[in-house]
N, CA, C and O of each residue as an XYZ file, in Angstrom:
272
protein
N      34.604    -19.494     55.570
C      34.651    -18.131     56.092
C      34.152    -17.150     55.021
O      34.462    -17.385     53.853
N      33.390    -16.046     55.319
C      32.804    -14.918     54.431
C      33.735    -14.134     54.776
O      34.212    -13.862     55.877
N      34.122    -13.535     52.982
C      34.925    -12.774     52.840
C      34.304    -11.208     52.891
O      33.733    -10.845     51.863
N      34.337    -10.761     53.416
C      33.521     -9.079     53.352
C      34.043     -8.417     52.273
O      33.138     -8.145     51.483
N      34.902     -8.117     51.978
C      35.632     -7.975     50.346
C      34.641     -8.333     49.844
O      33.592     -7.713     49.674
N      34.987     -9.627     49.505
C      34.298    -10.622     48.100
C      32.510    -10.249     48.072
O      31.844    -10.120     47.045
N      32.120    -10.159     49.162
C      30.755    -10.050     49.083
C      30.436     -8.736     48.107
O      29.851     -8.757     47.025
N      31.148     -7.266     49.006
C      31.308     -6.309     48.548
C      31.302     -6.058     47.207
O      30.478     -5.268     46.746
N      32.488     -6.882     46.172
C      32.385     -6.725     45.150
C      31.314     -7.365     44.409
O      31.122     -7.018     43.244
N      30.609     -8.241     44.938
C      29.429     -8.713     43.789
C      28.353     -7.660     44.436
O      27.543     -7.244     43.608
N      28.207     -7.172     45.723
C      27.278     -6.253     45.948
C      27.318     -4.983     44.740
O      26.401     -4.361     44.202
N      28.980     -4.906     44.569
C      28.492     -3.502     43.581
C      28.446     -3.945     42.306
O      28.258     -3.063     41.468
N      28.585     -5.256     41.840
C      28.535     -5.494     40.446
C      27.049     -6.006     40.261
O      26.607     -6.099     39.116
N      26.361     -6.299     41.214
C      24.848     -6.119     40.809
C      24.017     -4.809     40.777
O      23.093     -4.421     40.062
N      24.711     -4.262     41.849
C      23.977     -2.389     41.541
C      24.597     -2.055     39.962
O      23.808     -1.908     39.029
N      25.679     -1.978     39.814
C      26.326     -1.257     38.654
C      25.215     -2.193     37.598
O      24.387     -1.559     36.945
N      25.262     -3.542     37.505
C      24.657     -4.368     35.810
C      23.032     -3.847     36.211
O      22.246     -4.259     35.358
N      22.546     -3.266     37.001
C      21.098     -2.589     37.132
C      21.447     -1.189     36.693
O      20.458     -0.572     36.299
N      22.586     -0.514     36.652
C      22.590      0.849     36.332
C      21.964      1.674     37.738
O      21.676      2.813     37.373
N      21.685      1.505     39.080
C      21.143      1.825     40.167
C      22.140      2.670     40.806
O      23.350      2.503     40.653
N      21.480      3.819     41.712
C      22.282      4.245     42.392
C      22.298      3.379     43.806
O      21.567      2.398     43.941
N      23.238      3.851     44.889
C      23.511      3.517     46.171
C      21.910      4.053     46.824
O      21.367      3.449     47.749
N      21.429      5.028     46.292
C      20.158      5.523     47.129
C      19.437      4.692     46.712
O      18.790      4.065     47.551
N      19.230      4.297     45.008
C      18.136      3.507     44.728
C      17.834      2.463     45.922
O      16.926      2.424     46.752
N      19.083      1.533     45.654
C      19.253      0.396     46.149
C      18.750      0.632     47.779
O      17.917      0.025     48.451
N      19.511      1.622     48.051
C      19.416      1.517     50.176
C      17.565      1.699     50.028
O      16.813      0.756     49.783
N      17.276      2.653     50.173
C      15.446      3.094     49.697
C      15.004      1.914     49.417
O      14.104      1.481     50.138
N      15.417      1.220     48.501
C      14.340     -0.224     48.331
C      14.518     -1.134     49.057
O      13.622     -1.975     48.993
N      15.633     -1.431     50.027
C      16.179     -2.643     50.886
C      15.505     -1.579     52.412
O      15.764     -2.034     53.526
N      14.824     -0.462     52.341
C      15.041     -0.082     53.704
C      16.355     -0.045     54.391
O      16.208     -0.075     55.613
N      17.675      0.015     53.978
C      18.021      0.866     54.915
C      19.283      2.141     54.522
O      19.158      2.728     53.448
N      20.500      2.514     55.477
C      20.316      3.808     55.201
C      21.781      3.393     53.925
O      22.426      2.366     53.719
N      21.810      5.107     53.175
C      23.118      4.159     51.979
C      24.604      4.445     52.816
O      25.604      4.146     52.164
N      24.748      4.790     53.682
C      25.913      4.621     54.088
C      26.209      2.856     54.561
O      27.254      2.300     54.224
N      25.296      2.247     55.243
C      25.721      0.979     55.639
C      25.431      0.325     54.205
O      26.142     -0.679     54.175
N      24.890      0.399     53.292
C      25.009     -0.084     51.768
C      26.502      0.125     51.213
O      27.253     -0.629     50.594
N      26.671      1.776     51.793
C      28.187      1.820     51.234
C      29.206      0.984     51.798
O      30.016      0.446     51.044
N      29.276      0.756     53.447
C      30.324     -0.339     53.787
C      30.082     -1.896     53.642
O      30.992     -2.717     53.754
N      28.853     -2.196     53.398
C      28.598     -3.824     52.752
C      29.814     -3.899     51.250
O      30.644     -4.793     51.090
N      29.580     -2.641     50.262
C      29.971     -2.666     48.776
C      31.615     -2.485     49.192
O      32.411     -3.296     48.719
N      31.983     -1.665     49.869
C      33.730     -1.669     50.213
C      34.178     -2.732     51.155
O      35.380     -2.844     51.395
N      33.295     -3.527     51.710
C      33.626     -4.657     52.131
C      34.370     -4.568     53.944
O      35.158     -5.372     54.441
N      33.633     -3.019     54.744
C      33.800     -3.305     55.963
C      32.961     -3.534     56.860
O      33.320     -3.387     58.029
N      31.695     -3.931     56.579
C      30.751     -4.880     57.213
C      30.143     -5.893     56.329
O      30.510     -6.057     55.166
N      29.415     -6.419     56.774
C      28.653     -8.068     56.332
C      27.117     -7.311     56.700
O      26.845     -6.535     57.616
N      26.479     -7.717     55.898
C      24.720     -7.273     56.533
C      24.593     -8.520     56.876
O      24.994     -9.614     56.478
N      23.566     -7.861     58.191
C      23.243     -9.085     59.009
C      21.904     -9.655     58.142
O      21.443     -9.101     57.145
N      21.367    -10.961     58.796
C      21.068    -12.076     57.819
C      19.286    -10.830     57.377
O      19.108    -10.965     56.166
N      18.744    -10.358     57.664
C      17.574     -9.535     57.382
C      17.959     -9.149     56.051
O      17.481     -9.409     54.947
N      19.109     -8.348     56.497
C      19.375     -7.284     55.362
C      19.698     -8.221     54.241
O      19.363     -7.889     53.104
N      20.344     -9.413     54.449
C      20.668    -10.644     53.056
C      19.656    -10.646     52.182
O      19.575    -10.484     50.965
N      18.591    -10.950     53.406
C      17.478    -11.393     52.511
C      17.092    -10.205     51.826
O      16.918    -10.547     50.657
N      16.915     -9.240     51.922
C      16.429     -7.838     51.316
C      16.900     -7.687     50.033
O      16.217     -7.628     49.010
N      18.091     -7.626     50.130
C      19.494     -7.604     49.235
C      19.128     -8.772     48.087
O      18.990     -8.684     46.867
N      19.048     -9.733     48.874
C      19.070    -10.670     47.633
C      17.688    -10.535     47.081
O      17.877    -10.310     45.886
N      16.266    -10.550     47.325
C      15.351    -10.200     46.853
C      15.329     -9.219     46.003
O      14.872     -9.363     44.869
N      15.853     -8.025     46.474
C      15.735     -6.969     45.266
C      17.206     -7.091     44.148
O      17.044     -6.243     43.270
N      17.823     -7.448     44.046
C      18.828     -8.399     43.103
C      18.022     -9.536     42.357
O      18.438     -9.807     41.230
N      17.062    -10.154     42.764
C      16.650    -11.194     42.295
C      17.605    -12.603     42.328
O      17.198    -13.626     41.777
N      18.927    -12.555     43.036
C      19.358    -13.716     43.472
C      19.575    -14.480     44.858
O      19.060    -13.891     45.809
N      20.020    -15.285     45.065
C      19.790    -16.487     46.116
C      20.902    -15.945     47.186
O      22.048    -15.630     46.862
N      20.546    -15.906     48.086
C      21.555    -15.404     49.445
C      22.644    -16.041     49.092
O      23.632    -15.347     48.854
N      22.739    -17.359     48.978
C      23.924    -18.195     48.543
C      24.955    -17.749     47.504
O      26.143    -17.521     47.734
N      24.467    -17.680     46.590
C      24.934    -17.038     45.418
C      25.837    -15.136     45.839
O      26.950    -14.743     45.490
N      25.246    -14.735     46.295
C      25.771    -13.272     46.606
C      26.576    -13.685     48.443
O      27.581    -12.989     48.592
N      26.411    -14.230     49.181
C      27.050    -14.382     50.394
C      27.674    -15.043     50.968
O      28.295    -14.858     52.015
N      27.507    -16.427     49.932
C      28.206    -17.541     50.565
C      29.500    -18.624     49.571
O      30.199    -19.591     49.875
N      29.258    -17.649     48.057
C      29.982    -18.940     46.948
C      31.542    -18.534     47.294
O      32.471    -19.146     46.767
């Protein structure tokens, strides 16, 4: 089971170790920073598009950020 929490917190501990804002980040994934903001507090899950986005501009493996 995916924890929406748990995701949340590595979502913001990869923005924070980039030094990025919430705008940076939403602007480069395409989409808007409020649903960036409830992925990082952990009351939605991005659906599998947005994973991939996410993990691309992170530079890590969907697995690694969504599924460990």
């Amino acid at each position: 089971m995916i924890d929406a929490k748990v995701i949340g917190q590595r979502l913001l501990q990869l923005r924070n170790n980039l030094n990025k804002t919430r705008k940076d980040v939403a602007e480069a994934c395409g989409i808007s920073v409020s649903a960036l903001t409830m992925y990082e507090i952990g009351e939605r899950i991005p659906r599998d598009e947005i994973k991939i986005r996410l993990s691309n501009y992170y530079k890590k493996s969907i697995t690694s950020i969504f599924f460990k």
